[in-house]
C-alpha positions in Angstrom: -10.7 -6.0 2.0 -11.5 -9.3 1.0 -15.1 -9.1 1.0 -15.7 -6.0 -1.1 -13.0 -7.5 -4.0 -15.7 -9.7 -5.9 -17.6 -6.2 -6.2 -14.2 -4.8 -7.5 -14.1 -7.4 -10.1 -17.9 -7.0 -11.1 -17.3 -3.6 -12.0 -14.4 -4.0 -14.1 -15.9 -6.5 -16.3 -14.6 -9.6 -14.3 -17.6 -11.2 -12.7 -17.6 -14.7 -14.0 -13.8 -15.0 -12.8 -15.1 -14.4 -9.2 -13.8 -17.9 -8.2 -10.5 -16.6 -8.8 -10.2 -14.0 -6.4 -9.5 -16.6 -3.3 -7.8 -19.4 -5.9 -5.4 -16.5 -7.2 -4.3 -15.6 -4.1 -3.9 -18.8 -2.5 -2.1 -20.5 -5.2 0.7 -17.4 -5.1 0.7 -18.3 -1.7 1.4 -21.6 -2.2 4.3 -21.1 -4.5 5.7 -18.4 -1.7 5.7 -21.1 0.6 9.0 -23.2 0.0 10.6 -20.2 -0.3 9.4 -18.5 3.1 10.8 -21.1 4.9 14.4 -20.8 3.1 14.6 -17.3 3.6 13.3 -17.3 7.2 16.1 -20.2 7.6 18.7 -18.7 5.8 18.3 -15.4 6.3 16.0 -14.3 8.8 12.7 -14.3 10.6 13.0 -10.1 10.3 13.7 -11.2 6.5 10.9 -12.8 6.2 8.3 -10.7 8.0 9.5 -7.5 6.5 9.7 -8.6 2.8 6.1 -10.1 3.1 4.7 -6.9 5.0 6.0 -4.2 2.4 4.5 -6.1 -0.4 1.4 -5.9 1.7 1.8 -2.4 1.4 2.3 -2.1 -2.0 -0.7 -4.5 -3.3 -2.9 -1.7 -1.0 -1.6 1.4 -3.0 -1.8 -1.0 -6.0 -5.6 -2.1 -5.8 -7.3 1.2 -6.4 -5.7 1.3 -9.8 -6.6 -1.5 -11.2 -9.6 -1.6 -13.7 -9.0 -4.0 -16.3 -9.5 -7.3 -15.2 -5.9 -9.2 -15.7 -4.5 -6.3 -13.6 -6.4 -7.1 -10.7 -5.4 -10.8 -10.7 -1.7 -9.2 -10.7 -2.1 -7.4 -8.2 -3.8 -10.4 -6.4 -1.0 -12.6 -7.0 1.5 -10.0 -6.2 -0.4 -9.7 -2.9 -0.9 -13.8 -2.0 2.9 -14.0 -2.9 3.8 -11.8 -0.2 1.4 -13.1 2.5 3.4 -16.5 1.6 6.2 -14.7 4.0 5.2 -12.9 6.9 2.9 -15.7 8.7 6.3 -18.1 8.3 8.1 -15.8 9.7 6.4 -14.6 12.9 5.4 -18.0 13.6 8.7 -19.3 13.4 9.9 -16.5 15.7 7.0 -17.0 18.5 8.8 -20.6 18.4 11.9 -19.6 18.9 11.2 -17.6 21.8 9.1 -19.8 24.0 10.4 -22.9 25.7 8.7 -26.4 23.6 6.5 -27.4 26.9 4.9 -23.5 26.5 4.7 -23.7 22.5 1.2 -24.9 22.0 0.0 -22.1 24.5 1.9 -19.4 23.1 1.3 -20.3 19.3 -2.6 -20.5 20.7 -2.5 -17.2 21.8 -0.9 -16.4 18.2 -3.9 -17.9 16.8 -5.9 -16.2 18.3 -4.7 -12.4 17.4 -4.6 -13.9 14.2 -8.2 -14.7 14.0 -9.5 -11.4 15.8 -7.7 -9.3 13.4 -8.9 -11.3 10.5 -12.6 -11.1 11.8 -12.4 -7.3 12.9 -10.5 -7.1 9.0 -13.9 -8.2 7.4 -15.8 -6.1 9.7 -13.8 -2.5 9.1 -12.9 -3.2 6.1 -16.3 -3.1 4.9 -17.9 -0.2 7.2 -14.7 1.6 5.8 -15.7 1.1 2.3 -20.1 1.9 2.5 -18.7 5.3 4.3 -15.5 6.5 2.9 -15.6 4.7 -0.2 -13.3 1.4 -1.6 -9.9 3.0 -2.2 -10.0 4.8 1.2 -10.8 1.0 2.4 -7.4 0.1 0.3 -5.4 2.9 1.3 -6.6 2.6 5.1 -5.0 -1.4 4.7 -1.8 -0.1 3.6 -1.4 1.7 6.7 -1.9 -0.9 8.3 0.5 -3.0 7.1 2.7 0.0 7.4 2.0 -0.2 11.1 2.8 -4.1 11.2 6.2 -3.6 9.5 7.5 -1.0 12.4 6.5 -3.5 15.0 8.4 -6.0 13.2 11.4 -4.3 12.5 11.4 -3.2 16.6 11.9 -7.1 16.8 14.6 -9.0 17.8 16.7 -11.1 15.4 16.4 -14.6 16.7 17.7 -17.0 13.7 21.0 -18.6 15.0 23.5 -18.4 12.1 24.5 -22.0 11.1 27.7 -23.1 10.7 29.4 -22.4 7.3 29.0 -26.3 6.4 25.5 -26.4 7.1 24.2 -23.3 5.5 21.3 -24.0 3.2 21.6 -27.2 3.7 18.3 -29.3 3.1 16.9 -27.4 0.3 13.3 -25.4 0.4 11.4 -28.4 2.3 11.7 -29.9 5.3 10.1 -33.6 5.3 10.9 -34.1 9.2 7.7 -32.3 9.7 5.4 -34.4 7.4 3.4 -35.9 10.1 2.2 -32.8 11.0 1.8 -31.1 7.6 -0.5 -34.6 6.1 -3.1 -33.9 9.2 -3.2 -29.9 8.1 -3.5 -30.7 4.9 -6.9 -33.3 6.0 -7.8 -30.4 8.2 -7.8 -27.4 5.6 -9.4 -29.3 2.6 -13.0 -28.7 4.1 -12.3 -25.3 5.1 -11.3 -24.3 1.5 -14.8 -26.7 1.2 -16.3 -24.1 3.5 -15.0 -20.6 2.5 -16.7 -21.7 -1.3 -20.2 -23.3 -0.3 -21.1 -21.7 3.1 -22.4 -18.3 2.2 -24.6 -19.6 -0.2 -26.0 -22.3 2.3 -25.8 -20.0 4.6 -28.7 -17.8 2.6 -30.7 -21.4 2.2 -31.8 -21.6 5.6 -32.8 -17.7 5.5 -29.7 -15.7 7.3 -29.1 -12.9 5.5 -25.6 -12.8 6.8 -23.4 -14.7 4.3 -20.6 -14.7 7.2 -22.6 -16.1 9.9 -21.1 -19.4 10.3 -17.3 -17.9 9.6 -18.4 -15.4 12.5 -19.5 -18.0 14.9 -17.4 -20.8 14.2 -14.1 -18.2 14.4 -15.9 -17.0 17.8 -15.8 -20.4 19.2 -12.3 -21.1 17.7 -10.7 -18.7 20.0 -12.6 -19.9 23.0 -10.0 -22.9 23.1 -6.9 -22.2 21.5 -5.3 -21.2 25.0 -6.6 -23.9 26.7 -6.3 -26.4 23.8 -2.6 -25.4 23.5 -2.2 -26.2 27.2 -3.7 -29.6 26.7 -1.4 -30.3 23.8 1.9 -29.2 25.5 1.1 -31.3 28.5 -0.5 -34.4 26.7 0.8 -34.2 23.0 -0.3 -32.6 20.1 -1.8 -35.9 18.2 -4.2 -36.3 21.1 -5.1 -32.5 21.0 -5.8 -32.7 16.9 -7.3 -36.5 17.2 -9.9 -34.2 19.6 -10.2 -31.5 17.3 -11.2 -33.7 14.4 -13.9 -35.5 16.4 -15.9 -32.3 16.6 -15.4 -31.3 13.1 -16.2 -34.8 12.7 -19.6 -34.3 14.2 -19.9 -30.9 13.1 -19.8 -32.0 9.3 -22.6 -35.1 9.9 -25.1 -32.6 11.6 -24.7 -29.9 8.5 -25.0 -33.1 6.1 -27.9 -34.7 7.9 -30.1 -31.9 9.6 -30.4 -28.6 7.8 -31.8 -26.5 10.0 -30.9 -23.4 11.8 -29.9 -25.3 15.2 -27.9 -27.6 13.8 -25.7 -25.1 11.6 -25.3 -22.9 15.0 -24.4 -26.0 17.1 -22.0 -27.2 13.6 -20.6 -23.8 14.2 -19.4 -24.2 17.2 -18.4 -27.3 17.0 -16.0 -26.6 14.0 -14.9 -23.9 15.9 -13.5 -25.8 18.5 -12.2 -28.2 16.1 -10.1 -25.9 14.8 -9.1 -24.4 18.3 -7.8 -27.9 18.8 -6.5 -28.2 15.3 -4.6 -24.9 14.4 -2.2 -24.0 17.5 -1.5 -28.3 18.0 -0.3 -28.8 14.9 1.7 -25.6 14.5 3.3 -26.4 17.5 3.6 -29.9 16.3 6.0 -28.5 13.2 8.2 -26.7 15.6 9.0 -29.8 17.6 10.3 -31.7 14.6 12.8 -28.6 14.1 15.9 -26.9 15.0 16.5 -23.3 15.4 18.1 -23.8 11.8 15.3 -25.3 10.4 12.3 -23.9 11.6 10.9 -21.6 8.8 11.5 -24.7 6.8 8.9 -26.4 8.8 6.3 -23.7 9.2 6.9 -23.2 5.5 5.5 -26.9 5.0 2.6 -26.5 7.3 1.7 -23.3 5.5 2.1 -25.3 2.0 -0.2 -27.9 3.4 -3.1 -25.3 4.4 -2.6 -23.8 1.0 -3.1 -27.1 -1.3 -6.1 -27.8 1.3 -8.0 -24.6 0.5 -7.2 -25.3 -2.9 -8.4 -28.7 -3.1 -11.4 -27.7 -0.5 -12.6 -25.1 -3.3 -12.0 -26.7 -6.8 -13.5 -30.3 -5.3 -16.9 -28.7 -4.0 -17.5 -26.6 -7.0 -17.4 -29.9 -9.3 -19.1 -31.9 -6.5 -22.0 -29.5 -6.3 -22.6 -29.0 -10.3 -22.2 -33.3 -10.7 -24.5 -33.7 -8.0 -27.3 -31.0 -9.3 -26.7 -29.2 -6.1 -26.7 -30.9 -2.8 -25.4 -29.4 0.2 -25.2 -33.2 1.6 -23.0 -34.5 -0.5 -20.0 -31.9 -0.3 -20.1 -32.3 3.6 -20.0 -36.0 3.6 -16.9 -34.9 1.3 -15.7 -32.8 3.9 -16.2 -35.3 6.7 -14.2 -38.0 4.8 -11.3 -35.7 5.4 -11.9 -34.9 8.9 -12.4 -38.6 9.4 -8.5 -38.9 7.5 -7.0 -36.3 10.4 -8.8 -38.5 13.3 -7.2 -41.7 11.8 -3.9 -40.2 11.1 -3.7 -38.7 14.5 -4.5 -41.6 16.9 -1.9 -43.6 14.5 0.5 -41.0 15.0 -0.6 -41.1 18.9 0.1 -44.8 18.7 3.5 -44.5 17.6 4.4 -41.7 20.3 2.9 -43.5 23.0 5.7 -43.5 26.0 7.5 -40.9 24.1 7.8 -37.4 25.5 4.9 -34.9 24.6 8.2 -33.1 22.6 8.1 -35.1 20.4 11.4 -33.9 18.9 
């Protein structure tokens, strides 16, 4: 649904709040975090995908009913919240259920389902909407979601109950998995960068597609995740995400020094990759540094650092690009700074794991 909402808001008298409609969310999101992981630790991954997934539900039914403007943010906040729960959850269960030399590959092949419902989202979503209308488009996502929760429910339970002294023990954060969570955090600032400042640069060099560098960049994303998942199992995941950042790395310096149309398709592709690298490592990463006990806790964090990262990603380009009258350049030099911060925090990390095992635990 998400690229018909701005529309939505235009014609309920909300179009200079259109920056909002991805800050709203993501910052719901953000506050759903902590508490994801507690309830998935606590009391279930089921919990946790199930709770998420029926608000889903409802912020689909709630959507066509919304024309005044602060309604629509409520429902958008109602809906971010909720999404703060189900990801946690299933990704702590794919963990559980996978032995830790497998976990990169299988949280890669996560990614990946992930990604291809996402892009195949934008796609639908939209052709649903030019024939059938918007609320069919809104209604169609609820069943959807409706579909998601039965296959959740059919899941096993696979949170181990603590022992009564350890229950809850260790609060809503879990700062074992830091290491991981500072390098997503590097990682997601430029794509927040990205989601705000692509579709207009996009249009610049004369696409007409506003998603063309999400589509291609997503495309080449899931080229790698299984075999970048491998790589990280067998080698360690600072080495897989020290690679990653070196093409987002390169990536960023061809869009900031050659704005043409070869180097945004070849920038495309290499972010892509970055992030196949990236994404399934450092998920993978959080579930070494945890027990079976405190596993949503660490997804939770990872999630908390991608939201902040968006967040930051979005609010810093919109200031960079009005101080600097509008250049492209300087907002992916920004970006690259930060890819440059996950390459140096990962071969540090590297550094300090050398002669460990890949566990990492």
């Amino acid at each position: 649904m998400l690229p018909e909402l701005p529309n939505h808001l235009r014609e309920i008298g909300g179009g200079k709040h259109i920056g909002w409609v991805i800050s709203s969310f993501s910052f719901a999101a953000l506050f759903a975090r902590p508490l994801s992981g507690w309830v998935t630790d606590n009391l279930g991954r089921k919990w946790s995908m199930l709770g998420g997934t029926s608000f889903c539900i409802v912020a689909g039914l709630l959507y066509p009913l919304t024309q005044v403007v602060w309604l629509f943010f409520a429902v958008r906040i109602i809906h971010g919240f909720s999404t703060g729960f189900a990801p946690t959850g299933f990704t702590a269960f794919t963990t559980d259920i996978v032995p830790h030399n497998k976990r990169g590959e299988a949280l890669g092949w996560q990614g990946m389902f992930s990604n291809i419902g996402a892009s195949a989202g934008f796609a639908v979503g939209s052709l649903i909407a030019a024939y059938f209308g918007v609320p069919a488009m809104y209604i169609i996502s609820s069943a959807l979601a409706l579909v998601a929760m039965f296959i959740f429910a059919s899941l096993p339970e696979t949170r181990i109950k603590p022992e009564r002294k350890h229950r809850h023990k260790g609060g809503f954060l879990y700062f074992k998995a830091i290491q991981p969570t500072l390098i997503m955090l590097c990682v997601c600032v430029p794509i927040g960068s990205i989601l705000t400042i692509m579709p207009d640069y996009t249009q610049t060099l004369g696409f007409k597609n506003k998603g063309l560098f999400l589509a291609v960049y997503i495309a080449f994303s899931l080229l790698v995740r299984i075999f970048s998942g491998k790589l990280s199992d067998k080698f360690g995941r600072p080495l897989a995400t020290a690679i990653g950042s070196v093409f987002q790395i390169i990536a960023l310096l061809l869009l900031a020094f050659f704005a043409s149309k070869w180097a945004f398709f070849v920038a495309a592709a290499f972010y892509g990759f970055g992030q196949g690298f990236n994404a399934p490592s450092l998920f993978a990463w959080g579930g070494d540094t945890s027990t079976e006990n405190t596993r949503g806790r660490a997804m939770g964090m990872l999630f908390i650092a991608i939201e902040i990262g968006i967040i930051l990603g979005a609010l810093s380009t919109g200031s960079i690009f009005n101080k600097t009258g509008g250049s492209y350049q300087a907002v992916f030099l920004f970006n690259t700074f930060w890819s440059v911060l996950a390459l140096v925090l990962s071969l540090y990390y590297l550094k300090q794991k050398r002669g460990k095992s890949p566990s990492y635990k």
